[in-house]
Backbone atoms as SQL, in Angstrom:
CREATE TABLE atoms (id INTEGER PRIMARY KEY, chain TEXT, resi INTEGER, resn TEXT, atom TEXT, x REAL, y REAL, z REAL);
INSERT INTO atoms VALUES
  (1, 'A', 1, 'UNK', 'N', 1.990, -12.968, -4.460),
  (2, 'A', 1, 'UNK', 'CA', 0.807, -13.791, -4.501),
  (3, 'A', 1, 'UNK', 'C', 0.229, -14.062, -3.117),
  (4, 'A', 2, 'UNK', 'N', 1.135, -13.838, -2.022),
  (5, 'A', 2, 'UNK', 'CA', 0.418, -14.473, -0.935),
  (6, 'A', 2, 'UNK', 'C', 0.057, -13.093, -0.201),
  (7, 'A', 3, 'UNK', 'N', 0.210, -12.022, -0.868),
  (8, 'A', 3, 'UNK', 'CA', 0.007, -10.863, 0.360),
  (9, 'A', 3, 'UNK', 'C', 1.542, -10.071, 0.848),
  (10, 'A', 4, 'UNK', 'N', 2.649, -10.897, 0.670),
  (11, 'A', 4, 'UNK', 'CA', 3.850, -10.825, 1.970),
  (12, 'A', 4, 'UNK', 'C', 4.474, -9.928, 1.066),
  (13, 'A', 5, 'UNK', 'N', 5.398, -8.879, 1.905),
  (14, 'A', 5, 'UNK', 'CA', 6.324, -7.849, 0.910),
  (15, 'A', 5, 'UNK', 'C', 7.970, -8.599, 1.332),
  (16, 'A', 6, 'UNK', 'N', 8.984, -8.624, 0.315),
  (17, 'A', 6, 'UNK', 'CA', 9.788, -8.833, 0.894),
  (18, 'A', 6, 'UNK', 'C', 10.996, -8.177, 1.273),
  (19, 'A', 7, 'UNK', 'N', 11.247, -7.853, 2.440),
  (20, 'A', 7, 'UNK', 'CA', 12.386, -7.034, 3.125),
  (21, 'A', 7, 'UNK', 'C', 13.234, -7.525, 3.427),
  (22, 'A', 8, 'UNK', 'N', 14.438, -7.030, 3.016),
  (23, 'A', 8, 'UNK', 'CA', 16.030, -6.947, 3.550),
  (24, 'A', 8, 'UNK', 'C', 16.127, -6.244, 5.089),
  (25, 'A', 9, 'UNK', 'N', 17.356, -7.641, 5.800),
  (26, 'A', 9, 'UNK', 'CA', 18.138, -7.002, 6.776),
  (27, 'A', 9, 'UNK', 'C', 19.573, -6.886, 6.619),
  (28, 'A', 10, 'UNK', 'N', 20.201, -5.814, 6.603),
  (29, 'A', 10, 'UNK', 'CA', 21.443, -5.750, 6.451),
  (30, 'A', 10, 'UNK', 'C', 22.135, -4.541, 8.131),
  (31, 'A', 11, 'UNK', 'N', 23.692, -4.751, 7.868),
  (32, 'A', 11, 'UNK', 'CA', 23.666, -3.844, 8.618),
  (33, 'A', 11, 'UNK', 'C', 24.368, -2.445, 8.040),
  (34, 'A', 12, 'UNK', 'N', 24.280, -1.259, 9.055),
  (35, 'A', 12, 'UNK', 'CA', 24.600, 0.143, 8.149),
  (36, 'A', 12, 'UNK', 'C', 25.115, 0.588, 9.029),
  (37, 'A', 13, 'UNK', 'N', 26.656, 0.485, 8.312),
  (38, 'A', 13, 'UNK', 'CA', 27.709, 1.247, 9.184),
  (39, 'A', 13, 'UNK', 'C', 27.541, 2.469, 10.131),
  (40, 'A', 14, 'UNK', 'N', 26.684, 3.597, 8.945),
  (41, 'A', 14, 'UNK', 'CA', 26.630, 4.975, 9.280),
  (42, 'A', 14, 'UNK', 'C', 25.392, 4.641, 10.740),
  (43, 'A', 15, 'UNK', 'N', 24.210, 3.971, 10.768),
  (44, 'A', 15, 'UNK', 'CA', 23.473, 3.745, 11.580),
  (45, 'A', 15, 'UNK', 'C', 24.334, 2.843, 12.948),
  (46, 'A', 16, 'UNK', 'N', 24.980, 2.361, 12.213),
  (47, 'A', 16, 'UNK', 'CA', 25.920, 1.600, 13.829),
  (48, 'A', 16, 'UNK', 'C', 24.711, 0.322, 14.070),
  (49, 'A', 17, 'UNK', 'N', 24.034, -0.352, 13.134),
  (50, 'A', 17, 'UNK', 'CA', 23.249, -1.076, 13.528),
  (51, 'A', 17, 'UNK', 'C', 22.300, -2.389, 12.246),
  (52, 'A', 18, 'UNK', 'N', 21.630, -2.639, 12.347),
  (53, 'A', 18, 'UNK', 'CA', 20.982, -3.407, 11.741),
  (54, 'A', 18, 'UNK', 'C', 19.820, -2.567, 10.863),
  (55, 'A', 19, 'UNK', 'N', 19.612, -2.982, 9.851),
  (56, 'A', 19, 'UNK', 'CA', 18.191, -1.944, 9.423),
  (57, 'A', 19, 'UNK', 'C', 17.356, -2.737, 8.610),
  (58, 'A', 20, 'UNK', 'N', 16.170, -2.607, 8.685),
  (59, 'A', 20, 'UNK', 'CA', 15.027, -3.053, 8.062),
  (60, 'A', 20, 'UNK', 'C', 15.016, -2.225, 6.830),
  (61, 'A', 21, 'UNK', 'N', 14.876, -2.722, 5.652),
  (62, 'A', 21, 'UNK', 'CA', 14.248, -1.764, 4.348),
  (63, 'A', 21, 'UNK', 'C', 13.744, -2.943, 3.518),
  (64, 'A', 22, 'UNK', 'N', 13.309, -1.873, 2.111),
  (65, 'A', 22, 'UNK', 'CA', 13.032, -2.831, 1.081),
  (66, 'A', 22, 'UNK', 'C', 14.595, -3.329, 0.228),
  (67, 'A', 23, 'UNK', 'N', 14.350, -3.729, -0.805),
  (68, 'A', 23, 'UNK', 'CA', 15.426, -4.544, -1.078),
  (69, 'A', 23, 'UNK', 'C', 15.963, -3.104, -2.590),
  (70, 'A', 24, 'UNK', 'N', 17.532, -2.614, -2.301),
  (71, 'A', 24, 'UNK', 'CA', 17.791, -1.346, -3.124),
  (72, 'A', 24, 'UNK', 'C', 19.113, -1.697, -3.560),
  (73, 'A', 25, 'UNK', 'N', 19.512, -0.763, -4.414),
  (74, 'A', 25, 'UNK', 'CA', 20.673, -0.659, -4.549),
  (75, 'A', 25, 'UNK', 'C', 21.519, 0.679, -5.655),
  (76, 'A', 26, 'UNK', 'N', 22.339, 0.216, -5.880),
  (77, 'A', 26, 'UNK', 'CA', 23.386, 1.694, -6.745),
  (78, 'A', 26, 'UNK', 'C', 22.904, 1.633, -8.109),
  (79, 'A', 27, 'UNK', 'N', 22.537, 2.319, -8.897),
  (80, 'A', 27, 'UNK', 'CA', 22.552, 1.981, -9.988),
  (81, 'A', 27, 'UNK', 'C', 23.767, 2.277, -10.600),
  (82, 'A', 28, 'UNK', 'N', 23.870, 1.298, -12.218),
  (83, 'A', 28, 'UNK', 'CA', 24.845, 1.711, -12.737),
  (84, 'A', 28, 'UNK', 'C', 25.074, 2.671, -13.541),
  (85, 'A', 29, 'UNK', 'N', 26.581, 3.136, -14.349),
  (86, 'A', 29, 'UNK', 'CA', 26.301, 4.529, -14.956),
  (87, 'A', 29, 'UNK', 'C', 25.764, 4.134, -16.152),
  (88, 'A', 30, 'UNK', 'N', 24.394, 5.062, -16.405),
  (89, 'A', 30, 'UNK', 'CA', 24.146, 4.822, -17.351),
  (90, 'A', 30, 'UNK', 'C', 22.784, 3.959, -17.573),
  (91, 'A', 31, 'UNK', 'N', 22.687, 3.126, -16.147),
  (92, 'A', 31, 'UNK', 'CA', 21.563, 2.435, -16.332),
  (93, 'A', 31, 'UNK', 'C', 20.207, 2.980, -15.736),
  (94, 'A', 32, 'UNK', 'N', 19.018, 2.743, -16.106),
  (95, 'A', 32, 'UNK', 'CA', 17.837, 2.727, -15.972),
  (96, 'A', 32, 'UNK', 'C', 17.494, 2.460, -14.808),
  (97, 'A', 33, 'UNK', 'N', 16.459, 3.244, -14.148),
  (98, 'A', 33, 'UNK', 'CA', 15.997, 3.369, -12.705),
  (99, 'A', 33, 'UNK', 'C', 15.041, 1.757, -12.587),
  (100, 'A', 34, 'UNK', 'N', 14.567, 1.524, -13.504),
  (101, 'A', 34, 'UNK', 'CA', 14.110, 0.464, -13.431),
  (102, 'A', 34, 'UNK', 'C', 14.479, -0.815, -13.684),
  (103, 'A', 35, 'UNK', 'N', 15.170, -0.394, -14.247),
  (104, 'A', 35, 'UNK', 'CA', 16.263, -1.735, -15.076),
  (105, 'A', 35, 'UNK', 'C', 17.053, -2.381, -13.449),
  (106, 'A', 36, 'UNK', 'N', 17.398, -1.100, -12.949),
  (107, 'A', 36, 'UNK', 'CA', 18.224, -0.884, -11.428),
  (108, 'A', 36, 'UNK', 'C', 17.490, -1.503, -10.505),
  (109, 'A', 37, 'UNK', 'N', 16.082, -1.160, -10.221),
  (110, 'A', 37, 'UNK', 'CA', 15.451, -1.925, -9.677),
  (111, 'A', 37, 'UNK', 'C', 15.057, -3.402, -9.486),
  (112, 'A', 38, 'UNK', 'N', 14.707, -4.105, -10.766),
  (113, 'A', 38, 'UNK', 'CA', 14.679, -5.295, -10.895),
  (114, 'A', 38, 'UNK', 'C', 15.685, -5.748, -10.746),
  (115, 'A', 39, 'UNK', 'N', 17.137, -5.448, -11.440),
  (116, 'A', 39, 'UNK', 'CA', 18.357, -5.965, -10.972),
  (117, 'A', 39, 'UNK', 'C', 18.454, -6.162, -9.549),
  (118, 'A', 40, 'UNK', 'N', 18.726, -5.405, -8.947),
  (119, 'A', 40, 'UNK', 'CA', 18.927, -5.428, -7.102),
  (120, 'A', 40, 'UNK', 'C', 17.782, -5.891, -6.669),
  (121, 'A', 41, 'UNK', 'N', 16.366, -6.349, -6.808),
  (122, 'A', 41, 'UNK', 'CA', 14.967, -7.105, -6.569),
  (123, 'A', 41, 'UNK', 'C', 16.112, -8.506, -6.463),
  (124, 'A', 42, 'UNK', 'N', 15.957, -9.055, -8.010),
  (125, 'A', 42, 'UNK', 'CA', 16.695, -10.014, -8.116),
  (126, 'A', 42, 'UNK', 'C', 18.136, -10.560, -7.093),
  (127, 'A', 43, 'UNK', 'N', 18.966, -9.769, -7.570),
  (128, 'A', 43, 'UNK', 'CA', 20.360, -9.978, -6.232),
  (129, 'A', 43, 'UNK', 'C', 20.010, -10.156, -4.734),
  (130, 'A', 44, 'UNK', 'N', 19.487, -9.304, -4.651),
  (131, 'A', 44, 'UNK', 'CA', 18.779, -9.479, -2.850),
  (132, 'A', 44, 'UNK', 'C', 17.711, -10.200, -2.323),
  (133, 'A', 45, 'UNK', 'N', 16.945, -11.036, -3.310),
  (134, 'A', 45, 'UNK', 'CA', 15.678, -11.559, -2.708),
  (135, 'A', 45, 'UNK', 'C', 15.850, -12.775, -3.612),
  (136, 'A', 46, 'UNK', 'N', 16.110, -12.455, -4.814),
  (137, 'A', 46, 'UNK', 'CA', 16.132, -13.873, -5.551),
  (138, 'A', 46, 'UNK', 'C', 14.786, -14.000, -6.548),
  (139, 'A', 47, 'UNK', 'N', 14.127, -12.909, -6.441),
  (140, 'A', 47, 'UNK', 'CA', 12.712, -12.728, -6.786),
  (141, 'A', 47, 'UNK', 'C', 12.882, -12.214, -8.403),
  (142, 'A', 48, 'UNK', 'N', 12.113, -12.542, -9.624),
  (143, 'A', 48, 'UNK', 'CA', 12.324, -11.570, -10.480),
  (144, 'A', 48, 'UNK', 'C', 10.453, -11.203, -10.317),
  (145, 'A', 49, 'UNK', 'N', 10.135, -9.545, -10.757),
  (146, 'A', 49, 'UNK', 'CA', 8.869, -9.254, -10.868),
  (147, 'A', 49, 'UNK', 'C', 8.274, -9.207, -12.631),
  (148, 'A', 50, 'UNK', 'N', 7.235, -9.374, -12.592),
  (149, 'A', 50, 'UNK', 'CA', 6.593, -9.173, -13.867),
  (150, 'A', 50, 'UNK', 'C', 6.362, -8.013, -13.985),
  (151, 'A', 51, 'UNK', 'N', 5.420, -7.309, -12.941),
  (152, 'A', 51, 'UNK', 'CA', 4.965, -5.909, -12.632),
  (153, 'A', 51, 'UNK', 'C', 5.891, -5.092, -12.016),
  (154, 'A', 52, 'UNK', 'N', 5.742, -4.088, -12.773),
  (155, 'A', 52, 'UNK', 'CA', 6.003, -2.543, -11.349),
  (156, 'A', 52, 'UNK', 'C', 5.432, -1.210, -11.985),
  (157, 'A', 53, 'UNK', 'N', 5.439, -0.882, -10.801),
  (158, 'A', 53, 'UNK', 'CA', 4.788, 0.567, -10.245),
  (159, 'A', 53, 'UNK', 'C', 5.853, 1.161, -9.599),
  (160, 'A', 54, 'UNK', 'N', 5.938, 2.134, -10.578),
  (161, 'A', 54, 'UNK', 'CA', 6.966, 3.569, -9.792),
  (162, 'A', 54, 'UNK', 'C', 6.167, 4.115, -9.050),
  (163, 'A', 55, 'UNK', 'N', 6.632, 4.264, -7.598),
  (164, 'A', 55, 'UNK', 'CA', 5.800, 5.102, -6.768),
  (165, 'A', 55, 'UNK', 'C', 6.882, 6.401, -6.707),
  (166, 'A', 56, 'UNK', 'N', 7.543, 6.441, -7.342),
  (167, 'A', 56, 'UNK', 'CA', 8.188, 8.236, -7.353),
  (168, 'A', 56, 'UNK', 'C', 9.702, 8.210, -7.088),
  (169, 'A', 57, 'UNK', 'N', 9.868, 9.575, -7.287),
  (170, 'A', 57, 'UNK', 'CA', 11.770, 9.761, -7.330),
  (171, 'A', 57, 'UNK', 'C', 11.710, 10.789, -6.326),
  (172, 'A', 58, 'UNK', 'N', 12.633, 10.382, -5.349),
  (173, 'A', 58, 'UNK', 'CA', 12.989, 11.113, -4.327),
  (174, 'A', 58, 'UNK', 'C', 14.264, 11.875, -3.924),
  (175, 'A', 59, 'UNK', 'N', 15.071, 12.670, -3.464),
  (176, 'A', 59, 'UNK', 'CA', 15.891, 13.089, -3.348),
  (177, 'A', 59, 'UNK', 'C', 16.187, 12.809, -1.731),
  (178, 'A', 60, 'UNK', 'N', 17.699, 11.878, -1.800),
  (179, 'A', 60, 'UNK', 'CA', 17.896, 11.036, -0.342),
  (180, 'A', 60, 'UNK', 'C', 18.185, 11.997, 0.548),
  (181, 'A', 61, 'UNK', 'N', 18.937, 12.976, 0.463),
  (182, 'A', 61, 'UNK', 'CA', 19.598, 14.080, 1.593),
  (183, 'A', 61, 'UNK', 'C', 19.316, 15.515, 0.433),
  (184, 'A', 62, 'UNK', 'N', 18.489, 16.087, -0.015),
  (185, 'A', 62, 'UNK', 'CA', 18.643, 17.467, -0.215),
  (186, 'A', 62, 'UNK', 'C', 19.676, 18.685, -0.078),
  (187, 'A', 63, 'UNK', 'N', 19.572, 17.988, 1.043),
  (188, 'A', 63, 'UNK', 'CA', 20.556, 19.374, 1.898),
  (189, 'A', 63, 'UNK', 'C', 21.781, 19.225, 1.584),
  (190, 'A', 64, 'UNK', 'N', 22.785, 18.443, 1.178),
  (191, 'A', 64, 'UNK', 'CA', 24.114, 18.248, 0.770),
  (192, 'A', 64, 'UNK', 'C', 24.249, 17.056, -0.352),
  (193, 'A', 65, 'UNK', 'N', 23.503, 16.603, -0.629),
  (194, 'A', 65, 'UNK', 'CA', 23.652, 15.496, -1.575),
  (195, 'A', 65, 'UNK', 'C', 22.625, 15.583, -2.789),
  (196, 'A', 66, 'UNK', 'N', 23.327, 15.299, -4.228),
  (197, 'A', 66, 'UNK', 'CA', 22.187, 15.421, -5.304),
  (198, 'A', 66, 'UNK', 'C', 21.728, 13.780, -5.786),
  (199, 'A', 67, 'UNK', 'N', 21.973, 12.835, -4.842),
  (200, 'A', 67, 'UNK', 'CA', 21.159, 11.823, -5.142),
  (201, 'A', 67, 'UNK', 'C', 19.753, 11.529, -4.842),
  (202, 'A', 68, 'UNK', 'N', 19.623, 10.719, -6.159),
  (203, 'A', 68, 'UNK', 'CA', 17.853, 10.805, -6.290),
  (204, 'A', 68, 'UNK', 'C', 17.322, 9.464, -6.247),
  (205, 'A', 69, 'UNK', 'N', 16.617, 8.922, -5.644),
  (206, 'A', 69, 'UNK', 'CA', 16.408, 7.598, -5.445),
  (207, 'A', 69, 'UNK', 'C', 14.765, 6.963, -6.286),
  (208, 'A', 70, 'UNK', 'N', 14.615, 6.398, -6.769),
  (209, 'A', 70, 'UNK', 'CA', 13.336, 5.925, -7.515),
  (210, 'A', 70, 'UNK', 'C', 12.922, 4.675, -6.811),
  (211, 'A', 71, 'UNK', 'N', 11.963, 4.462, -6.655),
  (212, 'A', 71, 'UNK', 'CA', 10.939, 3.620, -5.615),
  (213, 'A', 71, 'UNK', 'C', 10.366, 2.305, -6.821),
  (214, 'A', 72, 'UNK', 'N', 9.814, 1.809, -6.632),
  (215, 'A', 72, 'UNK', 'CA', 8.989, 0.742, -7.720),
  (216, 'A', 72, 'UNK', 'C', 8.235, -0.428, -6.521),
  (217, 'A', 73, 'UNK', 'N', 7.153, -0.526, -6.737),
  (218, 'A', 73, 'UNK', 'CA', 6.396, -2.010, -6.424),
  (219, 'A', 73, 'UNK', 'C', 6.707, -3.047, -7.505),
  (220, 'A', 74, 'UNK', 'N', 7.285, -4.144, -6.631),
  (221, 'A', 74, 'UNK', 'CA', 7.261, -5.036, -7.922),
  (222, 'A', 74, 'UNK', 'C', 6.061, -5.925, -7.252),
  (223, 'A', 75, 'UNK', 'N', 5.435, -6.594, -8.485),
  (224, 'A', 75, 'UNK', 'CA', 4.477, -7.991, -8.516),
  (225, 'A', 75, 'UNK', 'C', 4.085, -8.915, -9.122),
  (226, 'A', 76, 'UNK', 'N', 3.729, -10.097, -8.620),
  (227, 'A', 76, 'UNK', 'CA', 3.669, -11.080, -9.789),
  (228, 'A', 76, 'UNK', 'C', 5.192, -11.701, -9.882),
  (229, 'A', 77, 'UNK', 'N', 5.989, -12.042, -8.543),
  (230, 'A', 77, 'UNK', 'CA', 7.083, -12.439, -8.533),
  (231, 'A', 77, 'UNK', 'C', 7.331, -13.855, -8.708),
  (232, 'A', 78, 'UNK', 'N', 8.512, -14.589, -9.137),
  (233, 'A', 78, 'UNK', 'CA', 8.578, -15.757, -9.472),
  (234, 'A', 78, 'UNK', 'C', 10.297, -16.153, -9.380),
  (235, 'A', 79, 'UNK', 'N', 10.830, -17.109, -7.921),
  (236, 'A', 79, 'UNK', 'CA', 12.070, -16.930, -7.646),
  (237, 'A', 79, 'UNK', 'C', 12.833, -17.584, -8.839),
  (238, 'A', 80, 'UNK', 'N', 13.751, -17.009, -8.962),
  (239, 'A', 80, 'UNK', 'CA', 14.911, -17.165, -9.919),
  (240, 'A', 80, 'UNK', 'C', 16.607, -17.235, -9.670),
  (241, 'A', 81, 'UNK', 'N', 16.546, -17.147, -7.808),
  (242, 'A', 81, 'UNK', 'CA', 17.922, -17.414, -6.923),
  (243, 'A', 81, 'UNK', 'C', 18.337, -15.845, -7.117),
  (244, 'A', 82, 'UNK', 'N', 18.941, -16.347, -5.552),
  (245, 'A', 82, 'UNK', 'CA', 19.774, -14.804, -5.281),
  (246, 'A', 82, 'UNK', 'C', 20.894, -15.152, -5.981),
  (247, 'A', 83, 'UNK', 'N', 21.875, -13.446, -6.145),
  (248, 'A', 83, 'UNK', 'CA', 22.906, -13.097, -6.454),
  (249, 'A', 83, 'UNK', 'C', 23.625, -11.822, -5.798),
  (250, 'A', 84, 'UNK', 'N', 23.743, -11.804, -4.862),
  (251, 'A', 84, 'UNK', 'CA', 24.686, -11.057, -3.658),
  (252, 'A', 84, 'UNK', 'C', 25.747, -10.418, -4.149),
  (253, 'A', 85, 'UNK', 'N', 26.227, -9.163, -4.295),
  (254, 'A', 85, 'UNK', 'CA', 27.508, -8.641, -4.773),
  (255, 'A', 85, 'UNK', 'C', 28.165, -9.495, -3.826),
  (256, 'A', 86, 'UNK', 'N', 29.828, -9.040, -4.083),
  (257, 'A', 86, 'UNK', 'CA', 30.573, -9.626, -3.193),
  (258, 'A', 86, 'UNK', 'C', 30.580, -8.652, -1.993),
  (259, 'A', 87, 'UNK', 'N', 30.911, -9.663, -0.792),
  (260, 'A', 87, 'UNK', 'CA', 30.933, -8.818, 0.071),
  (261, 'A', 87, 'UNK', 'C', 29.257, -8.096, 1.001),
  (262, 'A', 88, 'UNK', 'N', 28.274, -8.802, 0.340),
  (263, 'A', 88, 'UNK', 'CA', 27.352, -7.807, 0.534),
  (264, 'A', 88, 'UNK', 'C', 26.554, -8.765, 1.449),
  (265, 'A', 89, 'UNK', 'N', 26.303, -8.897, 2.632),
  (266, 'A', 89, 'UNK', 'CA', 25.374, -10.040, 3.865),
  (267, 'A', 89, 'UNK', 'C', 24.178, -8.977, 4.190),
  (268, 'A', 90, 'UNK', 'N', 23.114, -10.028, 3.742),
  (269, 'A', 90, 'UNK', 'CA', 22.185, -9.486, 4.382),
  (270, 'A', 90, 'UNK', 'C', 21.013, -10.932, 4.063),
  (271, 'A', 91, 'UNK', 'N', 19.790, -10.758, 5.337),
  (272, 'A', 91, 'UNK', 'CA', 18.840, -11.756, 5.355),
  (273, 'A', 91, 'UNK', 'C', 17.572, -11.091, 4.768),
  (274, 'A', 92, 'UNK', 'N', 16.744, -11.654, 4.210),
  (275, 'A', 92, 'UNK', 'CA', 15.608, -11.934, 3.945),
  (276, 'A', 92, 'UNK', 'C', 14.207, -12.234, 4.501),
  (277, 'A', 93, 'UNK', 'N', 13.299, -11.542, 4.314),
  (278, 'A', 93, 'UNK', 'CA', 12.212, -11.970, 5.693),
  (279, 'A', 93, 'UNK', 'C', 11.134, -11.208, 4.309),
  (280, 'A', 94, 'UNK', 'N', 10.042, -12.002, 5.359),
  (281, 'A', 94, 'UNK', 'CA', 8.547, -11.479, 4.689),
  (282, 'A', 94, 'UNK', 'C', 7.604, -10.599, 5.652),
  (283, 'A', 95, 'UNK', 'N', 7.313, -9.986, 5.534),
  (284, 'A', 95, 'UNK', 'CA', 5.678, -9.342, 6.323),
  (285, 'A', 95, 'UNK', 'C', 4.525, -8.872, 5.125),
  (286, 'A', 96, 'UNK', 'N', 4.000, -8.597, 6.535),
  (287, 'A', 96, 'UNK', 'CA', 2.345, -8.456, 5.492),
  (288, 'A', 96, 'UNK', 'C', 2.797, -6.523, 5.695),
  (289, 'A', 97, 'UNK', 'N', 2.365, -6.315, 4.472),
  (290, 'A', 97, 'UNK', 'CA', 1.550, -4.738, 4.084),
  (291, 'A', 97, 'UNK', 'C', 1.155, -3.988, 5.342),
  (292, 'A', 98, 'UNK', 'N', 0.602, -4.898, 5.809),
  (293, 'A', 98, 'UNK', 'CA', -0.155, -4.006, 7.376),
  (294, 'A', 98, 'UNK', 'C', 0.780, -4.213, 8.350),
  (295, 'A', 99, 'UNK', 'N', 1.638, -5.133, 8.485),
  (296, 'A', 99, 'UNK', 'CA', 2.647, -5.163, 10.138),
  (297, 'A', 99, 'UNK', 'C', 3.531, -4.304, 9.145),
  (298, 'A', 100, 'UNK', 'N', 3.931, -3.827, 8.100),
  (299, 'A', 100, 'UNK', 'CA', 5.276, -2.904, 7.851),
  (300, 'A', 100, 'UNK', 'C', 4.859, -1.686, 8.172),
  (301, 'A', 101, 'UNK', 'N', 3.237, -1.305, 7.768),
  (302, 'A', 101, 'UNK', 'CA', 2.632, -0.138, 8.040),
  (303, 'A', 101, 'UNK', 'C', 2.549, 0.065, 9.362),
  (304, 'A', 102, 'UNK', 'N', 2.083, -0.367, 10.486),
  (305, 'A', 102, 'UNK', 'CA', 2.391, -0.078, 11.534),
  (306, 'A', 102, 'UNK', 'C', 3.991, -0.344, 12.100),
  (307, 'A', 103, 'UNK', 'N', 4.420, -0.603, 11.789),
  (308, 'A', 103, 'UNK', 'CA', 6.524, -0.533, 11.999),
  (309, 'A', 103, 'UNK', 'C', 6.397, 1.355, 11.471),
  (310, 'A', 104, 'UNK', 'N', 6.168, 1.258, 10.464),
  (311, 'A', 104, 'UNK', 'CA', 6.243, 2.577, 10.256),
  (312, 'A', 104, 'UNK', 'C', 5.513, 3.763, 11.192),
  (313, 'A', 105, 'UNK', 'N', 4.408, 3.751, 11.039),
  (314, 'A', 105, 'UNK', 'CA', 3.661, 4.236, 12.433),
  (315, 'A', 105, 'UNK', 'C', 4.031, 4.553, 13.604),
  (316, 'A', 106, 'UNK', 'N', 4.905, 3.162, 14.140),
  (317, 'A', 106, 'UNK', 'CA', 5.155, 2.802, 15.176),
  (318, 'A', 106, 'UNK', 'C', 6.821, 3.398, 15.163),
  (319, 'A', 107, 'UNK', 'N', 7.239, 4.070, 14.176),
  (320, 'A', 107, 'UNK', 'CA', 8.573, 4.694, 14.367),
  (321, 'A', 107, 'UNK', 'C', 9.272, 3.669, 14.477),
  (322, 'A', 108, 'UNK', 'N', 9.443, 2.731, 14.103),
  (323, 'A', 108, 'UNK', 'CA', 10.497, 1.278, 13.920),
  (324, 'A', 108, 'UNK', 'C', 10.991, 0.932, 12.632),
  (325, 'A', 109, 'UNK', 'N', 10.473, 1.514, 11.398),
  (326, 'A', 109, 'UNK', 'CA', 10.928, 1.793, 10.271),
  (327, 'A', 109, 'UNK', 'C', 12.159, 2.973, 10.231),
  (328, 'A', 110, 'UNK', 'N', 13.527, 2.988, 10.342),
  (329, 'A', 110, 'UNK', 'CA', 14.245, 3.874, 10.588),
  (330, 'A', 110, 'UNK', 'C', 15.075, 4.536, 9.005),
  (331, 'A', 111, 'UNK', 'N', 14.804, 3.488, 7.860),
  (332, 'A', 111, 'UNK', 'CA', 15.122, 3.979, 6.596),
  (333, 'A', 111, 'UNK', 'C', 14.100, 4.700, 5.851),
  (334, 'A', 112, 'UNK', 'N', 14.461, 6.306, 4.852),
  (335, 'A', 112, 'UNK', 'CA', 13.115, 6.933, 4.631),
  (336, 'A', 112, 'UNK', 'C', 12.604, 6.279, 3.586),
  (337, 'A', 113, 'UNK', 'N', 13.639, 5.771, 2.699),
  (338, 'A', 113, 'UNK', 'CA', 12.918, 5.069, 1.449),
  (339, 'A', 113, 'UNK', 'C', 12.162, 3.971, 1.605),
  (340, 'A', 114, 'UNK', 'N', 12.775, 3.656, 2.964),
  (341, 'A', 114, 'UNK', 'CA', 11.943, 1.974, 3.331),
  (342, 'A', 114, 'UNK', 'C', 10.167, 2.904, 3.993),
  (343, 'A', 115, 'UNK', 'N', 10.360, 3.601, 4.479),
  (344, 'A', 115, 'UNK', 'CA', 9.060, 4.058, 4.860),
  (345, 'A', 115, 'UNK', 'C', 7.967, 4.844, 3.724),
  (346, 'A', 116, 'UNK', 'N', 8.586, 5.350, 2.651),
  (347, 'A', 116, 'UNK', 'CA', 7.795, 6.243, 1.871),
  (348, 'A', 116, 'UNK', 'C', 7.386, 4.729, 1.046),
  (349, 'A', 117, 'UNK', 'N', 8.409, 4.068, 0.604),
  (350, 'A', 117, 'UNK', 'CA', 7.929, 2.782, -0.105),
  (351, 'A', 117, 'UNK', 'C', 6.460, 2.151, 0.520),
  (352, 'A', 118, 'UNK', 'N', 6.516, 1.883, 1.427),
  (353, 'A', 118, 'UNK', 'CA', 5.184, 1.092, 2.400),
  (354, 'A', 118, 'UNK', 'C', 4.528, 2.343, 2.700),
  (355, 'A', 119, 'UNK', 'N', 4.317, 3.799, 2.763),
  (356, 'A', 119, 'UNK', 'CA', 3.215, 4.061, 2.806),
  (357, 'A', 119, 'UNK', 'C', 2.588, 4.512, 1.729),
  (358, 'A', 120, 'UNK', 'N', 3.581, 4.654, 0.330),
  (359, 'A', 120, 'UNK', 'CA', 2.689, 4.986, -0.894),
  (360, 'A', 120, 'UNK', 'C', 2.658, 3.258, -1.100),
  (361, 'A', 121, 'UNK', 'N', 3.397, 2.082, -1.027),
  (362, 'A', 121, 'UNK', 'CA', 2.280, 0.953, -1.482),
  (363, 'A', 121, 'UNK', 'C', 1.047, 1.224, -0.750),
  (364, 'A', 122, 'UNK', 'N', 0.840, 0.957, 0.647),
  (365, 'A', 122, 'UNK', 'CA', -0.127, 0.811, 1.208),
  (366, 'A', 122, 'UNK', 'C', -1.393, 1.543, 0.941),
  (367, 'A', 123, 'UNK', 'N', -1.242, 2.858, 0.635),
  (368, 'A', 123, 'UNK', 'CA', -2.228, 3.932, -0.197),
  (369, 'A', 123, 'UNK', 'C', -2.676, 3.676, -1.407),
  (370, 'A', 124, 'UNK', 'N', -2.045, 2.503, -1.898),
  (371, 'A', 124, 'UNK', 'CA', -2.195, 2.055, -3.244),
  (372, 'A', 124, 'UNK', 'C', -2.877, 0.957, -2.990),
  (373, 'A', 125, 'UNK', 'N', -2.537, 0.067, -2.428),
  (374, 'A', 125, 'UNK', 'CA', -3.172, -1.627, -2.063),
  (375, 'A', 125, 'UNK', 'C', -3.935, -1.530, -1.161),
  (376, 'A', 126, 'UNK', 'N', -4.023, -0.832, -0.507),
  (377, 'A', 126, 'UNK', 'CA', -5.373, -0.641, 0.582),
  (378, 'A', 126, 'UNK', 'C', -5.004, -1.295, 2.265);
């Protein structure tokens, strides 16, 4: 409602560092790419959405790996409290559409899903 997207900070072992993305996670066996989505929306932000928009299924590493990752805009959010696996720390922050788009731009977006996410929203929302 106000404009703001909301992003996860966690940190990533394999990166040796901190990372900016949208808010993701594993799905379960068996479960629904979307179902998956709102679930982990929920756990990590605390947010549930009314709306979404699949912006597409991607394949994370091609080259050695057959995982496929599915994207979604959620909107029309309304908090309902986080729920954190165990074990799982990470913070919460807001930006606008346009400072994530230039992070991205600006090569400061270092996750691909976090970047394809914000530039097919942004192509979408203007």
């Amino acid at each position: 409602g106000d404009g703001k997207v909301f992003m996860v900070t966690q940190y990533r072992i394999a990166a040796k560092s901190e990372m900016l993305e949208i808010p993701a996670g594993k799905m379960e066996y068996g479960e629904d790419p979307l179902e998956c989505g709102a679930r982990e929306l929920i756990e990590e932000t605390g947010y549930k959405a009314e709306e979404f928009t699949h912006l597409g299924e991607y394949y994370a590493t091609p080259g050695y790996c057959e995982e496929k990752l599915n994207i979604f805009l959620a909107r029309k959010l309304t908090f309902v409290g986080q729920n954190l696996d165990d074990g799982e720390f990470l913070n919460v922050s807001k930006y606008s559409l346009d400072e994530l788009y230039q992070m991205v731009m600006d090569n400061k977006i270092y996750d691909a899903k976090t970047a394809i996410a914000i530039l097919k929203a942004k192509a979408i929302l203007g």
